[in-house]
C-alpha positions in Angstrom: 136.9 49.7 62.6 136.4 51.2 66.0 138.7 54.2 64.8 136.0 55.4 62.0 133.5 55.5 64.8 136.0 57.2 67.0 137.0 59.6 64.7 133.4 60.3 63.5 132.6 61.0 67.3 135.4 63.3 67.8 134.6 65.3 64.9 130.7 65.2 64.6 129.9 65.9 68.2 132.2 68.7 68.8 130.9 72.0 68.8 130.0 73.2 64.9 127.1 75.0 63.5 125.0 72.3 63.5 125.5 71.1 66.5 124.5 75.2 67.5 121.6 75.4 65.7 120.9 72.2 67.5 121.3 73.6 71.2 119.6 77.1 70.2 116.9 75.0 69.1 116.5 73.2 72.5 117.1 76.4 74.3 114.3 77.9 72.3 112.1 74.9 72.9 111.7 74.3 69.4 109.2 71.1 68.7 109.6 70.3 65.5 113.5 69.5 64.6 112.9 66.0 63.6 113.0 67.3 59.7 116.1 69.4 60.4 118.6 66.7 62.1 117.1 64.1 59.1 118.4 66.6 56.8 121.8 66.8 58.3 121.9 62.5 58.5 120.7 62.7 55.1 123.6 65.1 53.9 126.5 62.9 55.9 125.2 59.5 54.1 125.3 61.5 50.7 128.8 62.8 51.6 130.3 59.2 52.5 128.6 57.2 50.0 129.6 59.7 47.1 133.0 60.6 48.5 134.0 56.6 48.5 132.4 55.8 45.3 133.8 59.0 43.8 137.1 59.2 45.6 139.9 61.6 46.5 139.5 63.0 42.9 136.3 64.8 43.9 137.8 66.9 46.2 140.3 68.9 44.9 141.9 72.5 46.0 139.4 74.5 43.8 136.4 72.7 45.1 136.9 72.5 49.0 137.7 76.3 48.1 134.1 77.2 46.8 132.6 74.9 49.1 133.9 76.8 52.3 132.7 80.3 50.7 129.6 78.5 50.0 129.4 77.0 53.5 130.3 80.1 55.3 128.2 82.4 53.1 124.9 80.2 54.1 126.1 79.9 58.1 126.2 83.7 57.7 122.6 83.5 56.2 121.7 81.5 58.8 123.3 83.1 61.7 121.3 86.6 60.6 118.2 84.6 60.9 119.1 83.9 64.6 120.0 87.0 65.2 117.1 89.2 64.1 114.8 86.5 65.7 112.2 87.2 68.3 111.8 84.4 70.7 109.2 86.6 72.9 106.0 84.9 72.3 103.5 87.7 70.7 101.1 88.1 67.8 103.6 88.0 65.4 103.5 85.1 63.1 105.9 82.3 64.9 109.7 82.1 63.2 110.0 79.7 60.3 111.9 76.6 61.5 114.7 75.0 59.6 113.4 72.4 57.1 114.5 69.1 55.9 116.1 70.8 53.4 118.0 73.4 55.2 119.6 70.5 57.0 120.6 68.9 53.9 122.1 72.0 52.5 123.7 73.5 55.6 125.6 69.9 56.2 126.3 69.2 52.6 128.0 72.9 52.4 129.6 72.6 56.1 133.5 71.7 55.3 133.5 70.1 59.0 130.8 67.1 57.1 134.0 67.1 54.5 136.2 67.2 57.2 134.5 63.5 58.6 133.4 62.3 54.9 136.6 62.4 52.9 138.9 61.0 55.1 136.8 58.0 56.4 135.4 57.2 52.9 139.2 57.5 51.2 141.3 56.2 53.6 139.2 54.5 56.7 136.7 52.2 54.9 140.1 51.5 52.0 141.7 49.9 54.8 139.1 48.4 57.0 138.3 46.0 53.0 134.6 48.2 53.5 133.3 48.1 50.1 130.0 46.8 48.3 127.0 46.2 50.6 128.8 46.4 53.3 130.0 49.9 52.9 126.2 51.1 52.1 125.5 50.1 55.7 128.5 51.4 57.0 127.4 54.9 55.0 124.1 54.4 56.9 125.1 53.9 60.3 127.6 56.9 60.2 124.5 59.2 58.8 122.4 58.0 61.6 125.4 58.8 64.0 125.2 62.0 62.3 121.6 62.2 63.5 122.6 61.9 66.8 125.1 65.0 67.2 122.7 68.2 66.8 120.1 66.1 68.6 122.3 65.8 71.6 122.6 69.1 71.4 119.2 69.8 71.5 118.4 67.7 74.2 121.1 69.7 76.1 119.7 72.4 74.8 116.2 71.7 76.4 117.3 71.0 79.6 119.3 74.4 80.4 116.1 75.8 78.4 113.9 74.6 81.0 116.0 77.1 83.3 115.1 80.5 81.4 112.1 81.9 81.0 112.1 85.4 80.4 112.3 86.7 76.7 114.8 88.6 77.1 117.3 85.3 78.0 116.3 84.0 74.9 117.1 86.7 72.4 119.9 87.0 74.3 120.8 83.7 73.6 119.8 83.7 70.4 122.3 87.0 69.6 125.2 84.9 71.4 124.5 82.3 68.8 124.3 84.6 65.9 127.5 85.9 67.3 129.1 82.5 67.5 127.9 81.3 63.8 129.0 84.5 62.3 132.5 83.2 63.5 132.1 80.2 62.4 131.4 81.5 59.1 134.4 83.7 59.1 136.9 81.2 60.0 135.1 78.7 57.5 135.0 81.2 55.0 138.8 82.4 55.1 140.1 79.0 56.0 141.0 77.8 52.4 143.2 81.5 52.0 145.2 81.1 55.3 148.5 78.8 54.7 
């Protein structure tokens, strides 16, 4: 059982657009976050629960297809936010902050969630005998692991904040992050047409 944590690890803490969103956030000293990272925990427990209930048959060719358009198309969205964001505090109303919801949808339409979902709930839990009860709380420990990655981020994000303070940094910042989900969007987005 240690490998589905293992493998969870390796592929929910590595760098992704969650886990960017998370570190701009710190970096931007964002307070309120709680309602983003609960969306993305919320997204991973409806991935593993539905994926192993469901099984392989749910995703097929066609369908990781759309959802890597779909995926990439809203980390574009996202990353054009970022990008045309003003972190220089001024009378302008503040930016809006990502939502419960836009954690939820961003995970649910972010193939690297598939990427951890679908082979853990068709394969690792299979043959580890998870099923039943027991795979419920399995489904809810990995979503609060899930929790845990763009937080980390954010905390690391927070403490290299603490080290820039001019406005200027930050949008700086903020357009290096653009820049980077933009390629993540791209290489999400073309993924499914490369052989």
């Amino acid at each position: 059982m240690t490998d589905i944590i293992l493998y969870a690890f390796g592929v929910m803490y590595t760098p992704g657009p969650v886990n960017a969103i998370g570190l701009n956030n710190g970096i931007q000293k964002q307070t309120r976050v709680f309602g983003f990272f609960a969306g993305v925990a919320v997204a991973m427990f409806i991935l593993f629960f539905s994926v192993a209930y469901v099984g392989e048959q749910i995703m097929n060719p066609s369908l990781l297809t759309v959802t890597s358009v779909l995926g990439s198309l809203y980390i574009f969205w996202l990353a054009i936010k970022i990008f045309r964001s003003n972190p220089a505090q001024s009378t302008e109303a503040p930016p809006r902050l990502l939502t419960f919801r836009d954690g939820v949808m961003m995970q649910l339409l972010n193939p690297k969630g598939i990427t951890v979902a679908l082979p853990v709930a068709t394969v690792q839990f299979p043959a580890a005998g998870i099923s039943g009860f027991v795979l419920f709380i399995w489904c809810v420990g990995l979503a609060i692991f899930a929790f845990g990655a763009p937080w980390f981020y954010f905390v690391f994000g927070r403490l290299l904040g603490k080290n820039i303070y001019q406005a200027r940094y930050l949008a700086a910042i903020n357009k290096l992050m653009a820049l980077f989900l933009i390629f993540v969007a791209i290489s999400i987005g073309l993924s499914p047409f490369v052989i």
